[in-house]
VEXVEX-254694 format. One record per atom (N, C-alpha, C): residue number from 0; residue in one letter; atom name; z, x, y. Coordinates in Angstrom, 3 decimals, padded with zeros to 6 digits. Atoms other than C-alpha are relative to their C-alpha. Layout:
BEGIN
+-----+--------+-------+----------+----------+----------+
! num ! residu ! atome !       zz !       xx !       yy !
+-----+--------+-------+----------+----------+----------+
! NUM !      a !    CA !        Z !        X !        Y !
...
+-----+--------+-------+----------+----------+----------+
END
This chain:
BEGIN
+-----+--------+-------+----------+----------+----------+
! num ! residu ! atome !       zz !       xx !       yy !
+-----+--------+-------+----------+----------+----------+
!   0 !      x !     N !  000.000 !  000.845 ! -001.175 !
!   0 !      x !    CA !  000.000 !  000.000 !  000.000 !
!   0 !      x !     C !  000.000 !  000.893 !  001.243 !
!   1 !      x !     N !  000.492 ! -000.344 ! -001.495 !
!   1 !      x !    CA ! -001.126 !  001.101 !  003.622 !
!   1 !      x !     C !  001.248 ! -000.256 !  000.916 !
!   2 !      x !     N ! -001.407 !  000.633 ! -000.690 !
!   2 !      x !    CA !  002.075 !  001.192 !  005.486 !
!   2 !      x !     C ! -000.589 !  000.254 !  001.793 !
!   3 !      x !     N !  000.148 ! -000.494 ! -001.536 !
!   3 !      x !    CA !  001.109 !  001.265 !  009.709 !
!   3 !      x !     C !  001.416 !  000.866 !  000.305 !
!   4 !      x !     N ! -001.190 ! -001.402 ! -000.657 !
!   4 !      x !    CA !  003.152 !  004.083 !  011.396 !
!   4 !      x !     C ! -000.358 ! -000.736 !  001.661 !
!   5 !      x !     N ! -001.025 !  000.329 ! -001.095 !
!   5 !      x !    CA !  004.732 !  002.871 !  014.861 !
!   5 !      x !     C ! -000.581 !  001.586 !  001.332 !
!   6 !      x !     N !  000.376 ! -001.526 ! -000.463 !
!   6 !      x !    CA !  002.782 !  005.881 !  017.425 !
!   6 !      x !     C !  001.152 ! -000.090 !  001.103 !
!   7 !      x !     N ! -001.055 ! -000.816 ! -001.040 !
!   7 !      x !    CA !  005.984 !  005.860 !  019.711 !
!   7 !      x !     C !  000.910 !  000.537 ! -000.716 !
!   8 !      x !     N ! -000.726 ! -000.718 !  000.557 !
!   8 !      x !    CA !  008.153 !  006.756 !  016.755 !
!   8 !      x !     C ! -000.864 !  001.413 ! -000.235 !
!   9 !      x !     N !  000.077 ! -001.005 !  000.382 !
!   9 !      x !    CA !  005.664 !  009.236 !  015.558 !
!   9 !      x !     C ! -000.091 !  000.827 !  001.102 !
!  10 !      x !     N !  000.227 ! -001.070 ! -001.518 !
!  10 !      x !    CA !  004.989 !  010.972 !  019.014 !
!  10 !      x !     C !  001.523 !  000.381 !  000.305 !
!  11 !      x !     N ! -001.804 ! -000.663 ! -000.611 !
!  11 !      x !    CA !  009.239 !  011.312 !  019.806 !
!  11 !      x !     C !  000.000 !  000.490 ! -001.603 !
!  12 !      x !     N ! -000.575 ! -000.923 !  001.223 !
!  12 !      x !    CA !  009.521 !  012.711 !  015.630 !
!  12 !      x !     C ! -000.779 !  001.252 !  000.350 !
!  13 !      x !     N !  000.639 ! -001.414 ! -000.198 !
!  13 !      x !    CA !  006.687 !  015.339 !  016.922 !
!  13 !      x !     C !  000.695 !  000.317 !  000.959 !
!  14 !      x !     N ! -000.745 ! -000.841 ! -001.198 !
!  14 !      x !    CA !  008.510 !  015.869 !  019.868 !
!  14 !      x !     C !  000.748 !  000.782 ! -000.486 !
!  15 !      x !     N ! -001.715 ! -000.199 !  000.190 !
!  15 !      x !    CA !  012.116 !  016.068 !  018.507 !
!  15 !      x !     C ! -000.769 !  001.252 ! -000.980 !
!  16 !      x !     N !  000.354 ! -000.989 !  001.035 !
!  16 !      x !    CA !  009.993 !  018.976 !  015.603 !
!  16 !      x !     C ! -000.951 !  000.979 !  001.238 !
!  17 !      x !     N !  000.266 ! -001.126 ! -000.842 !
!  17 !      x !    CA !  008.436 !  020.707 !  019.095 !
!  17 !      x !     C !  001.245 !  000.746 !  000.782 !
!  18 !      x !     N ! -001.077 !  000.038 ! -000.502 !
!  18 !      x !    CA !  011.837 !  020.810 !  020.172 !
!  18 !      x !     C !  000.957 !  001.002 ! -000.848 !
!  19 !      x !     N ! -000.900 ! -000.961 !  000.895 !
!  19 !      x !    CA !  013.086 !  022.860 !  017.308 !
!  19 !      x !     C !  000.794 ! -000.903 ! -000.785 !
!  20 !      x !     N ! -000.673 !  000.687 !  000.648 !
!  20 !      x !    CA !  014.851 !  020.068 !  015.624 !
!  20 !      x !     C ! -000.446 ! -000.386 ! -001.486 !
!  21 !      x !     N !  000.513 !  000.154 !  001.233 !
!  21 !      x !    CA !  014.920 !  019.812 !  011.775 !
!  21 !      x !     C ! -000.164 ! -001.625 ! -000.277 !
!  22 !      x !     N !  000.127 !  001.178 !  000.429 !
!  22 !      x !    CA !  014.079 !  016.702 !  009.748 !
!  22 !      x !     C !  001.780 ! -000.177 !  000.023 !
!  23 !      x !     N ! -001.322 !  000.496 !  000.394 !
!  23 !      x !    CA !  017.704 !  016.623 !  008.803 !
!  23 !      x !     C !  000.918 ! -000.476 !  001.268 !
!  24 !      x !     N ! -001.228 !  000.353 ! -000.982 !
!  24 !      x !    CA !  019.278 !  016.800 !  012.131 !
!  24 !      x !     C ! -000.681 ! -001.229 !  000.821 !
!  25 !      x !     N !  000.725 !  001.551 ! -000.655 !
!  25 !      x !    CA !  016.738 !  013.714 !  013.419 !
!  25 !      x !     C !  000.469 ! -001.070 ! -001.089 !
!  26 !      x !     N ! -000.992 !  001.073 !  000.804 !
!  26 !      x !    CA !  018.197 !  011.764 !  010.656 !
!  26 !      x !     C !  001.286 !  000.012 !  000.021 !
!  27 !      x !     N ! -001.422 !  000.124 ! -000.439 !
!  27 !      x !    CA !  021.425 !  012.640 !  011.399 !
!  27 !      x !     C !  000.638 ! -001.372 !  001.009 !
!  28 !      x !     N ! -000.401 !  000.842 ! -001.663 !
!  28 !      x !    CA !  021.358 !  011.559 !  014.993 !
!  28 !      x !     C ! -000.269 ! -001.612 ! -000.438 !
!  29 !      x !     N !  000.478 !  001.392 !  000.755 !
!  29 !      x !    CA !  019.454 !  008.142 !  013.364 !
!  29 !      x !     C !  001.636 ! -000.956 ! -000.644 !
!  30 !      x !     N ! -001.177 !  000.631 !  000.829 !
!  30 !      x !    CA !  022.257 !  007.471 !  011.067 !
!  30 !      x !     C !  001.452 ! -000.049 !  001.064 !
!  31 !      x !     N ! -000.953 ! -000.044 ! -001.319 !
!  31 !      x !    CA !  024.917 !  008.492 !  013.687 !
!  31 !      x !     C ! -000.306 ! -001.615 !  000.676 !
!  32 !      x !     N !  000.368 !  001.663 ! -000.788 !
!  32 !      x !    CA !  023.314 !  006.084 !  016.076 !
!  32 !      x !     C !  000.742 ! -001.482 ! -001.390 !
!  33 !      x !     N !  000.060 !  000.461 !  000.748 !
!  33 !      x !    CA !  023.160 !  003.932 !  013.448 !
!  33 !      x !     C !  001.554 ! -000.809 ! -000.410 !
!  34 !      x !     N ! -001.431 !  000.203 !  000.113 !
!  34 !      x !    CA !  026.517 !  003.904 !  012.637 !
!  34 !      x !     C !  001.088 ! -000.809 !  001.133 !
!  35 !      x !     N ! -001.171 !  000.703 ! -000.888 !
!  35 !      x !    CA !  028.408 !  003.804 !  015.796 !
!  35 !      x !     C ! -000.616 ! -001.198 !  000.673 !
!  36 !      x !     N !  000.641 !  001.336 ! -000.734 !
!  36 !      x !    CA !  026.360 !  000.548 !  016.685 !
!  36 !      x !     C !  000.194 ! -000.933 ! -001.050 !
!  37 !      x !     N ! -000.728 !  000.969 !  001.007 !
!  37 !      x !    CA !  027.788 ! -000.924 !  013.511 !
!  37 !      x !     C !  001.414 ! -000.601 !  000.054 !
!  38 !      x !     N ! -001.535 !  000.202 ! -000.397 !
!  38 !      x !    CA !  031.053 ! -000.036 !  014.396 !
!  38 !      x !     C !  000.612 ! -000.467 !  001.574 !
!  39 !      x !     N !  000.221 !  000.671 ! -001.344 !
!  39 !      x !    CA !  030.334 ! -001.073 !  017.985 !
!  39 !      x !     C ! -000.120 ! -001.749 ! -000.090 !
!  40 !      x !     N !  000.162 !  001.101 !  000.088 !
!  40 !      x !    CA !  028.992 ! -004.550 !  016.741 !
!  40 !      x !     C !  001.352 ! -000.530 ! -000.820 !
!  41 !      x !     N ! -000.957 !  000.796 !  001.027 !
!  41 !      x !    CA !  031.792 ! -005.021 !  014.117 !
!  41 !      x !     C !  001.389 !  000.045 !  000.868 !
!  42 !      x !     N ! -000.652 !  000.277 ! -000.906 !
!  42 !      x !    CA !  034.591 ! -004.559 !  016.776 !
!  42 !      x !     C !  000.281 ! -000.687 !  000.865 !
!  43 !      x !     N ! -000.150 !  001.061 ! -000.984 !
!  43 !      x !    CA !  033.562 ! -006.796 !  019.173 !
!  43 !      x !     C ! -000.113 ! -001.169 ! -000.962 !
!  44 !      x !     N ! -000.228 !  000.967 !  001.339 !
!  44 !      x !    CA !  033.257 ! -009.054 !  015.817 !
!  44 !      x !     C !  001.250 ! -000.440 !  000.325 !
!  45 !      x !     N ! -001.252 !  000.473 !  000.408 !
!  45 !      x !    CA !  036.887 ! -008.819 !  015.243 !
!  45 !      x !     C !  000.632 ! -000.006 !  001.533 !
!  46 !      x !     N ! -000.957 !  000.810 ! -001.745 !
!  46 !      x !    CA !  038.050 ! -009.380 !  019.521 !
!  46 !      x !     C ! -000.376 ! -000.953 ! -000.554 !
!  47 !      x !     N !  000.354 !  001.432 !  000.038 !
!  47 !      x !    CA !  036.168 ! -012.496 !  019.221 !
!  47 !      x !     C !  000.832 ! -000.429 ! -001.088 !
!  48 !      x !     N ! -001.167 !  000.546 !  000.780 !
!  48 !      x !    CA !  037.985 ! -013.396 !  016.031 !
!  48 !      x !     C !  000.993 ! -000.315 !  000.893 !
!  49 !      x !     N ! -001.534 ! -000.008 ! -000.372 !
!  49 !      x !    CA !  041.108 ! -012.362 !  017.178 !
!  49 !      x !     C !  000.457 ! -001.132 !  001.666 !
!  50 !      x !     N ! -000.190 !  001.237 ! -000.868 !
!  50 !      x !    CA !  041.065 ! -014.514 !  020.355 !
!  50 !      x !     C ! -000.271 ! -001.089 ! -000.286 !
!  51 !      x !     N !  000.279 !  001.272 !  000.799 !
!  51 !      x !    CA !  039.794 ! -017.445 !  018.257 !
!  51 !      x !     C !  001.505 ! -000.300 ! -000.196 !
!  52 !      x !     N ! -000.982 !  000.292 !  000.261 !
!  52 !      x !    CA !  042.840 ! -017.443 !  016.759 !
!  52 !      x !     C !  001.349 !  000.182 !  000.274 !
!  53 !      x !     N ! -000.960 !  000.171 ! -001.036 !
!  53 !      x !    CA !  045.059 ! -016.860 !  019.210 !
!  53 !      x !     C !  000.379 ! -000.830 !  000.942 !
+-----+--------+-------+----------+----------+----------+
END
């Protein structure tokens, strides 16, 4: 299957690899991100709870 590629991701992954940056540490930052916007969304999750039931 023919997957389309996204040319603003691939133009900032060539960047971030003119930049000196490995594959690993662009998935890092990804997952990072990634992360603290989980733990960003799931926090303001549990205020809202918690004033629900208050």
């Amino acid at each position: 299957m023919k997957e389309k590629l996204d040319k603003d991701w691939v133009s900032m992954l060539l960047e971030a690899k003119q930049l000196g940056l490995s594959i690993e540490e662009i998935s890092r930052f990804f997952q990072q991100k990634s992360l603290s916007k989980y733990l960003y969304l799931n926090q303001e999750k549990e205020n809202k709870d918690h004033f629900r039931n208050n």
